[in-house]
Biotite code that builds the C-alpha atoms (Angstrom):
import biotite.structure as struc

atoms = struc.array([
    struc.Atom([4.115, -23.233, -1.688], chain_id="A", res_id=1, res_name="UNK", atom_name="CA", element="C"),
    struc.Atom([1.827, -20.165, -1.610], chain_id="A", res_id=2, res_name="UNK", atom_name="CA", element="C"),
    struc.Atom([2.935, -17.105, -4.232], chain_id="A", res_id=3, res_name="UNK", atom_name="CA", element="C"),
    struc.Atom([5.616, -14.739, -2.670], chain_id="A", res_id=4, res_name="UNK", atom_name="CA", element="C"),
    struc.Atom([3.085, -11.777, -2.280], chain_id="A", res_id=5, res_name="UNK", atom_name="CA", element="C"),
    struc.Atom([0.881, -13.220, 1.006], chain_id="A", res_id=6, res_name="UNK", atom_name="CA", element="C"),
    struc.Atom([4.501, -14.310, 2.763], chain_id="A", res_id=7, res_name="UNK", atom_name="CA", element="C"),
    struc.Atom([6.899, -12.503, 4.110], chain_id="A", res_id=8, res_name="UNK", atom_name="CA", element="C"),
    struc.Atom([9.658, -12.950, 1.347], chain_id="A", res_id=9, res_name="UNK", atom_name="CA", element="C"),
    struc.Atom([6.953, -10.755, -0.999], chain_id="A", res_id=10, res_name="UNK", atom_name="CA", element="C"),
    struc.Atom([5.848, -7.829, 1.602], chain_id="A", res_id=11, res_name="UNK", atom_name="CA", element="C"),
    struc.Atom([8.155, -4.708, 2.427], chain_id="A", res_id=12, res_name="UNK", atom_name="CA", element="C"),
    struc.Atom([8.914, -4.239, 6.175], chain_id="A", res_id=13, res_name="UNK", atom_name="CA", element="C"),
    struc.Atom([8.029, -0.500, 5.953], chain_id="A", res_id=14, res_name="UNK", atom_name="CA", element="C"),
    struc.Atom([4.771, -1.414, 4.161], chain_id="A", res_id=15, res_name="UNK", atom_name="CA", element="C"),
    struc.Atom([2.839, -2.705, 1.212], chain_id="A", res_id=16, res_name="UNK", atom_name="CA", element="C"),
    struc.Atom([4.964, -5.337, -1.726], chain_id="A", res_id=17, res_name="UNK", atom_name="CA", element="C"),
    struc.Atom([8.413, -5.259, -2.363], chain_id="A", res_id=18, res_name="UNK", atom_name="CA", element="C"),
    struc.Atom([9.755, -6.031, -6.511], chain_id="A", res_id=19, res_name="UNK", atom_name="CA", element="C"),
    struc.Atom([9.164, -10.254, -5.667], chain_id="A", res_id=20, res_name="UNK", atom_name="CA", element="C"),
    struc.Atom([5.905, -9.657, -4.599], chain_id="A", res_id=21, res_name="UNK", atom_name="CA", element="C"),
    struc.Atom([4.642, -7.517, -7.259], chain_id="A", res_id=22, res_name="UNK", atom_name="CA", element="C"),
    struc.Atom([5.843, -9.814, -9.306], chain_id="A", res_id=23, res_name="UNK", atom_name="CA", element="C"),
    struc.Atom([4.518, -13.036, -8.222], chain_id="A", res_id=24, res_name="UNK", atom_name="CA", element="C"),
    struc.Atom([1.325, -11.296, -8.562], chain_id="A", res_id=25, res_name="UNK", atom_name="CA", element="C"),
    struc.Atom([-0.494, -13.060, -11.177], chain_id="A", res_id=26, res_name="UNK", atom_name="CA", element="C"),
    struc.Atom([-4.066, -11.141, -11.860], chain_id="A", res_id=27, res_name="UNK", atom_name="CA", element="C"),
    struc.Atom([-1.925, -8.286, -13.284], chain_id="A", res_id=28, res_name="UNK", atom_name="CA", element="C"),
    struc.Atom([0.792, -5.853, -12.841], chain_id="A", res_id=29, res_name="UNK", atom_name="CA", element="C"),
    struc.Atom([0.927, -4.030, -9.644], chain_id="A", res_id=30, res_name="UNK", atom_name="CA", element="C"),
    struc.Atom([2.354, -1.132, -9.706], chain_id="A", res_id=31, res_name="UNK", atom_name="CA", element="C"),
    struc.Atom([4.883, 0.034, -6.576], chain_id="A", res_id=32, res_name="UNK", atom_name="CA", element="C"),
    struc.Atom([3.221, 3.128, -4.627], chain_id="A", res_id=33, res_name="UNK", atom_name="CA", element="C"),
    struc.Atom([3.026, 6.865, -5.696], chain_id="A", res_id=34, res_name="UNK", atom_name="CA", element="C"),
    struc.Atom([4.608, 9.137, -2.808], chain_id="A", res_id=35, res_name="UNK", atom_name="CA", element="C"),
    struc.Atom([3.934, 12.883, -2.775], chain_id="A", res_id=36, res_name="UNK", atom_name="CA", element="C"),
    struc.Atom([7.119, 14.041, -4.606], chain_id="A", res_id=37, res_name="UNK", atom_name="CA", element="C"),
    struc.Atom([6.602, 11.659, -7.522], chain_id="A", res_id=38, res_name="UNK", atom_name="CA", element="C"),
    struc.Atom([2.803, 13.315, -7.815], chain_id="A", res_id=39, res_name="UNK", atom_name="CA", element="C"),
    struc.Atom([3.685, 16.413, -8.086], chain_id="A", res_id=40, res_name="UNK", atom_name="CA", element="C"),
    struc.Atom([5.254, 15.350, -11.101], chain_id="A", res_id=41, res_name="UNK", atom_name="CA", element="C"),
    struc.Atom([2.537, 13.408, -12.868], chain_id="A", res_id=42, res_name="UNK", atom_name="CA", element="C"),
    struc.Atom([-1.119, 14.290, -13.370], chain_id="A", res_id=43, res_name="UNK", atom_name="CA", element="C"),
    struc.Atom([-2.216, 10.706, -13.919], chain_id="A", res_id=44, res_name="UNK", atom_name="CA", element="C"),
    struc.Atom([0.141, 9.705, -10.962], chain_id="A", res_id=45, res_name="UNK", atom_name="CA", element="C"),
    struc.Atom([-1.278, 12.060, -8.472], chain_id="A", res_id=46, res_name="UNK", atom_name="CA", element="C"),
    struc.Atom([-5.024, 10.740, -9.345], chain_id="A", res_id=47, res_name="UNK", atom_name="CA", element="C"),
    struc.Atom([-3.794, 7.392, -8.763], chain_id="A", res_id=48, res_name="UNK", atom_name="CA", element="C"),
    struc.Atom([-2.490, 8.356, -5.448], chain_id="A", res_id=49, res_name="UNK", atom_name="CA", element="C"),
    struc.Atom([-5.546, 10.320, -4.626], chain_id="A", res_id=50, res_name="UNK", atom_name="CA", element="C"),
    struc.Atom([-7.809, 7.506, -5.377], chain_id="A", res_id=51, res_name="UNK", atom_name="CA", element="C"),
    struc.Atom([-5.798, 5.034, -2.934], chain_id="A", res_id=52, res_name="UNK", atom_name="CA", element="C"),
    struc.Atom([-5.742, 7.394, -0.285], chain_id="A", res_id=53, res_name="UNK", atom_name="CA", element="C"),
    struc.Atom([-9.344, 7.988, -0.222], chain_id="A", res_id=54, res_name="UNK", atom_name="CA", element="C"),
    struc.Atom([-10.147, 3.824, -0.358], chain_id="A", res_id=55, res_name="UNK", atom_name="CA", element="C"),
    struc.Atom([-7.524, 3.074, 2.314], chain_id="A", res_id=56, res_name="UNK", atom_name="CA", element="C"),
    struc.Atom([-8.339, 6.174, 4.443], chain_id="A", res_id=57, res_name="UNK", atom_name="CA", element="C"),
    struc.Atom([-12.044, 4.907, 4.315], chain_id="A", res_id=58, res_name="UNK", atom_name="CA", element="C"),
    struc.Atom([-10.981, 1.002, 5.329], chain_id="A", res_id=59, res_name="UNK", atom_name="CA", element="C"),
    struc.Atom([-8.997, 2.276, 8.251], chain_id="A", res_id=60, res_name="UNK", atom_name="CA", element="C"),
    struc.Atom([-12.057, 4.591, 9.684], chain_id="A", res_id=61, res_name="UNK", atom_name="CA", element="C"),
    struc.Atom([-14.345, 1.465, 9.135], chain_id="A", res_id=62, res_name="UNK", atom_name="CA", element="C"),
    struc.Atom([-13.052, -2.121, 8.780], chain_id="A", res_id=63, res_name="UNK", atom_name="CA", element="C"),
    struc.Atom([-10.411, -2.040, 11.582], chain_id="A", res_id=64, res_name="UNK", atom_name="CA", element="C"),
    struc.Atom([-10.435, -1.885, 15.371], chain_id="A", res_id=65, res_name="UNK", atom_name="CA", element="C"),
    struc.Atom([-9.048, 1.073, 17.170], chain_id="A", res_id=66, res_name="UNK", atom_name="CA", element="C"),
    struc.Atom([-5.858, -0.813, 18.050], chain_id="A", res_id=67, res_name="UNK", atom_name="CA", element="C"),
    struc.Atom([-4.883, -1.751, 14.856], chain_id="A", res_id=68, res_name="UNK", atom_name="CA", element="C"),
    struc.Atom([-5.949, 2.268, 13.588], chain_id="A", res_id=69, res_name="UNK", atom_name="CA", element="C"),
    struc.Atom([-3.499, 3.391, 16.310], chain_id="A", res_id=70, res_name="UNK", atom_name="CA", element="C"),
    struc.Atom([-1.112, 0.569, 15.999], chain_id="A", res_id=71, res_name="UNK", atom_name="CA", element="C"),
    struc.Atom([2.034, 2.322, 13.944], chain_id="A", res_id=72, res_name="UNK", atom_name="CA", element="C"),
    struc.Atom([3.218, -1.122, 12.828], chain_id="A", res_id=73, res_name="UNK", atom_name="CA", element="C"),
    struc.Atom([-0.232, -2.453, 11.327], chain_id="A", res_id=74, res_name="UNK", atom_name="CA", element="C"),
    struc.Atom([0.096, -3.552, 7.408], chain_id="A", res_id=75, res_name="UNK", atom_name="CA", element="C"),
    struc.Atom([-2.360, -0.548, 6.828], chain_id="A", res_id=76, res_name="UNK", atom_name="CA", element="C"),
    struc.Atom([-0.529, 2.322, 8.927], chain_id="A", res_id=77, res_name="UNK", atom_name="CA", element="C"),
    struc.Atom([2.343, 1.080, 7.145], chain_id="A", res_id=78, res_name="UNK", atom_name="CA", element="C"),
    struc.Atom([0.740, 1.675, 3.410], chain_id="A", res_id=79, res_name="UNK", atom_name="CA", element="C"),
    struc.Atom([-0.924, 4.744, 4.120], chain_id="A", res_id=80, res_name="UNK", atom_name="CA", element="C"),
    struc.Atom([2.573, 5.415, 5.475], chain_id="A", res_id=81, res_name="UNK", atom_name="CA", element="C"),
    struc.Atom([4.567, 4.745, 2.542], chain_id="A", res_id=82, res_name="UNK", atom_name="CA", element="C"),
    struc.Atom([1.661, 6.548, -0.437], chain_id="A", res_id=83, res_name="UNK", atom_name="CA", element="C"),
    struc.Atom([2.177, 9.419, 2.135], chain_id="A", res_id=84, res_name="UNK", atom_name="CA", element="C"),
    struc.Atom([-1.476, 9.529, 3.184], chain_id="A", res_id=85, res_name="UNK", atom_name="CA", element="C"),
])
């Protein structure tokens, strides 16, 4: 059986990996995503943030179709979502 982070036991509904996905992960740690509050609190954090932002806000513009950019429910709406893009 395939590792828990490309099914559906290791993905969040609202968006990105839950704790079992992260942690079948093998190529390293991932860690979970930075949201705007916890940024404000960390330098090093909000950089982190900034940079994933900037990477996903670029892949949405130019490697998806419009309906998946406007879909609400599409894995990357839902990331951007959740990092509070």
């Amino acid at each position: 059986m395939s590792e828990a982070w490309t099914r559906k036991e290791g993905k969040n509904p609202e968006g990105g990996l839950n704790a079992a996905g992260r942690r079948s992960y093998k190529k390293g740690t991932l860690k979970p995503p930075v949201s705007a509050t916890q940024a404000r609190r960390s330098p090093k954090a909000a950089a982190r943030r900034r940079s994933f932002c900037a990477r996903m806000g670029g892949m949405k513009k130019r490697l998806t179709s419009a309906r998946t950019a406007n879909d609400p429910n599409s894995r990357i709406n839902k990331a951007l979502r959740k990092w509070d893009c």
